[in-house]
C-alpha positions in Angstrom: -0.4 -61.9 9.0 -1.8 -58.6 10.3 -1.3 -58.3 14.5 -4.0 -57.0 16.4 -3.9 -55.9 20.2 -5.6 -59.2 20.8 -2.4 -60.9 19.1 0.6 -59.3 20.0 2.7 -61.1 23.2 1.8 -60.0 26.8 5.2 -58.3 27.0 4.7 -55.9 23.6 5.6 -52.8 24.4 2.5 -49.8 24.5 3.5 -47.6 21.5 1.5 -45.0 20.3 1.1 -44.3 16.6 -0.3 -42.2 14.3 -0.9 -38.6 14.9 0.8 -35.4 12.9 3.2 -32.9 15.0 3.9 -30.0 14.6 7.1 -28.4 16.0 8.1 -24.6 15.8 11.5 -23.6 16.4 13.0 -20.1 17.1 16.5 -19.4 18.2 16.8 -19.7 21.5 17.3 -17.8 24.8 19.5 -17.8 28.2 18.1 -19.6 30.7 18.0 -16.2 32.8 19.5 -12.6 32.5 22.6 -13.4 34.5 26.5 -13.9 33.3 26.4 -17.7 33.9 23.5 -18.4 32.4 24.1 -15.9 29.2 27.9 -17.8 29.0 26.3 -21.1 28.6 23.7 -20.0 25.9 26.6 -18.3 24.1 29.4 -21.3 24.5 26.5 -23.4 22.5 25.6 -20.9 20.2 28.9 -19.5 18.9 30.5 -23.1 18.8 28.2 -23.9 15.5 29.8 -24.0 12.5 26.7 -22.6 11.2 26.8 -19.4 12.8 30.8 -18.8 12.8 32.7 -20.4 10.1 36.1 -20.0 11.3 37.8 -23.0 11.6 37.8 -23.9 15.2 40.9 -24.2 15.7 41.0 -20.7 15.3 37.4 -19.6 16.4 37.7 -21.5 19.6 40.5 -19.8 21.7 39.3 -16.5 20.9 35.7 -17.7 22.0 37.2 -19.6 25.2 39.8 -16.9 25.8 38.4 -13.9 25.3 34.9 -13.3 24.5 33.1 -15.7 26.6 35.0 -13.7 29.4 33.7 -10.2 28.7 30.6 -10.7 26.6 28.4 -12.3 29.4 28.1 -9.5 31.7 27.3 -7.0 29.0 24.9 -9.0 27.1 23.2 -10.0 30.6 22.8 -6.5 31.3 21.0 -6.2 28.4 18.7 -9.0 28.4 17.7 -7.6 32.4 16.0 -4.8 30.8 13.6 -6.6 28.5 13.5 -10.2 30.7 9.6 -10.6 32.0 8.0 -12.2 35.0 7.4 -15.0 32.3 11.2 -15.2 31.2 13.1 -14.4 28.1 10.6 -12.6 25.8 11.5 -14.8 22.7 10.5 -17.9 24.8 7.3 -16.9 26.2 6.0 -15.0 23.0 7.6 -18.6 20.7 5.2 -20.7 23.6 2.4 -18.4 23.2 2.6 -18.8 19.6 2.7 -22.9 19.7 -0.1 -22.7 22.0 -2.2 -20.6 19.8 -1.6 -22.9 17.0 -2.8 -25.7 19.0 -6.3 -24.0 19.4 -6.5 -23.1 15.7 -5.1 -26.2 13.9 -7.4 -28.2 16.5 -6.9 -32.0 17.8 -6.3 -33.4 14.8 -2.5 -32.1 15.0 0.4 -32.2 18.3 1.5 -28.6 18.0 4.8 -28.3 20.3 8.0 -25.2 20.2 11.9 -25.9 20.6 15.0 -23.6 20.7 18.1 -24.3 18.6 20.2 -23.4 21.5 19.4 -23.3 25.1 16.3 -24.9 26.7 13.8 -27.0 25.0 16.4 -28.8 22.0 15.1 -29.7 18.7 16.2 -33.4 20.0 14.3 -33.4 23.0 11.0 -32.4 21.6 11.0 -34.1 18.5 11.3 -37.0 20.6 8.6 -36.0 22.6 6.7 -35.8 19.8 7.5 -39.4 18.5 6.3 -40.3 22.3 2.9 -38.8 22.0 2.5 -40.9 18.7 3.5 -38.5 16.1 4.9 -40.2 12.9 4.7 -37.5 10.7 6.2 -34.2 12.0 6.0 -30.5 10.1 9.7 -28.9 11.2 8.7 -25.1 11.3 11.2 -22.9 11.4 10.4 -19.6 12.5 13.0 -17.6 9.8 10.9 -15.9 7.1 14.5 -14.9 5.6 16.3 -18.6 4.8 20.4 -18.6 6.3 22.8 -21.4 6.9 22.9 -19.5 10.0 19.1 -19.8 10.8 16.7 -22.5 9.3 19.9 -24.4 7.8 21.1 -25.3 11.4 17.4 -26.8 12.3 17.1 -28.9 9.6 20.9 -29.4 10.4 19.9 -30.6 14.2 16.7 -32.4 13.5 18.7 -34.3 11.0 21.1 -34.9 14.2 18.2 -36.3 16.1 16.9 -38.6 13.6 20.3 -40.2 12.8 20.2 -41.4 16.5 17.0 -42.9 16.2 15.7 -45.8 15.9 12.1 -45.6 14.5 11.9 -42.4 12.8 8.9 -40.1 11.7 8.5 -38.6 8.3 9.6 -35.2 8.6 8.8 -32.2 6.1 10.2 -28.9 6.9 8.4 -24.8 6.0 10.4 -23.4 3.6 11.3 -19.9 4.0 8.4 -17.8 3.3 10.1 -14.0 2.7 8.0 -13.7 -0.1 4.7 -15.5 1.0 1.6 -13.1 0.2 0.2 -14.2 3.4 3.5 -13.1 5.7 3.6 -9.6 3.3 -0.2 -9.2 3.7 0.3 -9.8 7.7 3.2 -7.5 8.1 1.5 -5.0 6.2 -1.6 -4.6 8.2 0.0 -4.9 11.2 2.6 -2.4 10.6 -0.2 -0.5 9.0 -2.2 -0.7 12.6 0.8 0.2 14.5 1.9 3.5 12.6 -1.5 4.4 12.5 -1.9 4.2 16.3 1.5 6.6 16.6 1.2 10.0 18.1 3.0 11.3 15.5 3.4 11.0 11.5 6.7 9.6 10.9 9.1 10.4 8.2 10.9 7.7 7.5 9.9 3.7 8.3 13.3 1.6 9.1 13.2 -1.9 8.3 16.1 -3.4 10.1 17.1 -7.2 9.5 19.4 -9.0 11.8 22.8 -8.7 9.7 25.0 -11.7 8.0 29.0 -11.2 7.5 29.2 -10.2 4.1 31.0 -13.5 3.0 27.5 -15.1 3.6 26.6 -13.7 0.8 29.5 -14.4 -1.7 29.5 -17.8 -0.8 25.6 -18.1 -2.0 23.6 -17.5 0.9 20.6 -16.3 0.1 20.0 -14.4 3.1 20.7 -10.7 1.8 18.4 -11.1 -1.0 15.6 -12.6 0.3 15.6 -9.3 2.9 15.3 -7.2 0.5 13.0 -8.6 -1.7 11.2 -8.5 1.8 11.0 -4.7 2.2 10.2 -4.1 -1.3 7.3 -6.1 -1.2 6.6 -4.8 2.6 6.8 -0.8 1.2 4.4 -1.7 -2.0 2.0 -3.6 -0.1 1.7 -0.8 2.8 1.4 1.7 -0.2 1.9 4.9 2.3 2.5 8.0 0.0 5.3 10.4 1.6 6.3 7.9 3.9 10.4 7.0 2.8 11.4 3.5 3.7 15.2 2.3 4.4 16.3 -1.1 4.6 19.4 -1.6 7.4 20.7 -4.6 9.2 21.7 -5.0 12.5 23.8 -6.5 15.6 27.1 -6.5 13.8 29.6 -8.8 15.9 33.4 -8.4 15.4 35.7 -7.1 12.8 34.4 -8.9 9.8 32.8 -6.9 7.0 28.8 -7.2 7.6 25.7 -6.9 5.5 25.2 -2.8 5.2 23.9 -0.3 5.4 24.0 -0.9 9.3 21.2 -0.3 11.3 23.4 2.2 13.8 24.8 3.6 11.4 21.6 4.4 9.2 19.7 5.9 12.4 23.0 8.5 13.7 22.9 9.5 9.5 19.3 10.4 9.6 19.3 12.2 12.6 22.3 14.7 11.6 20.8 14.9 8.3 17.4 16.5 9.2 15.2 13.6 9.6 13.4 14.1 13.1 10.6 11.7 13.6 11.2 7.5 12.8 9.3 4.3 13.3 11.4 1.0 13.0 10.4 -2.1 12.2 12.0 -5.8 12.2 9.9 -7.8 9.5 12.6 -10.6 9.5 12.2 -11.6 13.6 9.0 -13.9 14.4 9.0 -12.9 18.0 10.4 -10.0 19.9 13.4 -10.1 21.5 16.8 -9.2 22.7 17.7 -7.4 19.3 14.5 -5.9 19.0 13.4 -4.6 22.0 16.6 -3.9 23.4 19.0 -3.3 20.6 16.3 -1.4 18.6 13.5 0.0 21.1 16.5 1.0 23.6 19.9 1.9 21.5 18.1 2.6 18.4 16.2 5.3 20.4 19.1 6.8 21.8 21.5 6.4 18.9 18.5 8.6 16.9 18.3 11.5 19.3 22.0 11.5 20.2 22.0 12.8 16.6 19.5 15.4 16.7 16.4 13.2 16.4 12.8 14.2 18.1 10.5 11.0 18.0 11.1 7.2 17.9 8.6 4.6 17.7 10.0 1.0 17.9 7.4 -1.1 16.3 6.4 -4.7 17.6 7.3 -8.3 15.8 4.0 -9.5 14.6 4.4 -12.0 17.7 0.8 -13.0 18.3 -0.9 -10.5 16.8 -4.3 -11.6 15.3 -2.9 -10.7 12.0 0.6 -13.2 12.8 -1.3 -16.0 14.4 -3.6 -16.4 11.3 -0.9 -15.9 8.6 1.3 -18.9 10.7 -1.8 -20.7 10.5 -2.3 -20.5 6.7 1.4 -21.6 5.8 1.6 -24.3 8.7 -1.7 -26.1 6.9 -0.6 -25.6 3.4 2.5 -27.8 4.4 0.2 -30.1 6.0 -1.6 -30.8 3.1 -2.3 -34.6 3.1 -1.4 -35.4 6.4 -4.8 -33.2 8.1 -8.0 -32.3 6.2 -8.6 -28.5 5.5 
């Protein structure tokens, strides 16, 4: 027997039913650039076993003890300098994205953005997106580089979320696309645009990814690789004779042996050794952020001339450049395929 509206019971709930979601996800963000608020954001984000695989009863009393005691009020000083009228930059430029989406993709699809940590949980807005009527959602993670420590933990939490509910959606998630002719193609003309638009010819174009411990990549995490397979691809598709490109990694956090060469390290060495004019560039971050325009645009600067070095161009995330928004929109519909038409 097939119900209608006519013949369900007065008392049936309203459910709606139906639609394709679409749900972005970035990393997340304090709620503002104070020590409270940066504590909080940290607490959550270095208790996942994801991130730091020390066993917690280990991990947790240095965390509790000693870092979550010090690291606040540094790490809010830094986010003051890049924080917006908007907010966090990561959070505005990841809403501005899923907005963007939204026009492109059109009607026929719910296009909504989460955090891993902080505001706006994976939990909470998948949910949401159940509510509106979505029962088939695309999980979008915005890591072109797969990690445990990135897209594993969203697929990790979404997984969370569903296990608590009762009527689930169908879920299908973006695979990592570090290799995708379309991101390659994006990053390419938009790096491309940006050097162009430079008041000066730099020497050498740095391509720092955020960095992994090193054990990542001995226990199979393909992180490290799919960087560098990255940059290769980047430098041969930008095709920019005298123009020498260095891959580096970044924001190394205690005394664990991490992904190198090191992004610091890289920028001090080129400055004493002659190199006087650098552009760098962070193909593996979405959206810019704390680590890029603060770590990069701000240290990175001074780190370069504090060792002899003349000119510094931080280059932008491809954010929502026209060149990003239509490269997310080619990959989001290819995983759409059969759920939306075109």
């Amino acid at each position: 027997m097939t119900l209608t509206p006519q013949s369900l019971p007065q008392d049936h709930p309203s459910v709606r039913s139906g639609r394709v979601g679409v749900l972005v996800v970035n990393l997340g963000t304090p709620d503002a650039p104070e020590a409270g608020a940066v504590k909080r954001y940290l607490a959550e984000f270095l208790s996942d076993r994801r991130v730091v695989e020390i066993p917690p009863i280990a991990w947790q009393p240095i965390l509790r003890g000693i870092i979550l005691n010090t690291r606040p009020k540094k790490s809010a000083h830094a986010y003051a300098q890049v924080w917006t009228d908007e907010g966090s930059p990561l959070a505005v430029i990841t809403r501005q994205q899923a907005e963007a989406m939204q026009v492109q993709l059109g009607d026929g699809v719910l296009v909504d953005y989460a955090m891993r940590y902080g505001a706006r949980p994976i939990p909470e807005r998948l949910q949401a997106l159940l509510d509106a009527g979505c029962e088939r959602i695309l999980l979008a993670p915005l890591y072109p580089q797969y990690s445990g420590a990135t897209t594993a933990t969203v697929v990790d939490k979404a997984g969370e979320a569903l296990g608590k509910m009762r009527w689930q959606p169908s879920l299908r998630v973006l695979p990592p696309y570090h290799d995708d002719p379309a991101y390659i193609g994006a990053l390419a003309q938009d790096l491309t645009r940006q050097v162009d638009a430079l008041e000066f010819a730099p020497e050498l174009l740095l391509l720092s990814f955020h960095g992994m411990p090193q054990r990542t990549l001995e226990l199979g995490d393909p992180y490290h690789c799919h960087c560098r397979k990255t940059a290769r691809l980047l430098e041969t598709a930008m095709a920019r004779p005298g123009l020498r490109f260095r891959t580096t990694f970044q924001s190394r956090f205690g005394r664990a042996k991490w992904l190198e060469p090191a992004t610091d390290t890289v920028l001090a060495e080129e400055g004493a050794n002659g190199t006087r004019r650098i552009a760098i560039a962070a193909p593996g971050f979405s959206a810019d952020c704390l680590e890029t325009l603060e770590e990069l645009a701000i240290q990175g600067r001074e780190q370069f001339a504090a060792a002899g070095g003349e000119q510094f161009a931080a280059l932008s995330c491809l954010n929502t450049s026209p060149d990003g928004l239509d490269m997310l929109e080619t990959i989001l519909r290819r995983e759409l395929s059969g759920w939306i038409n075109g």
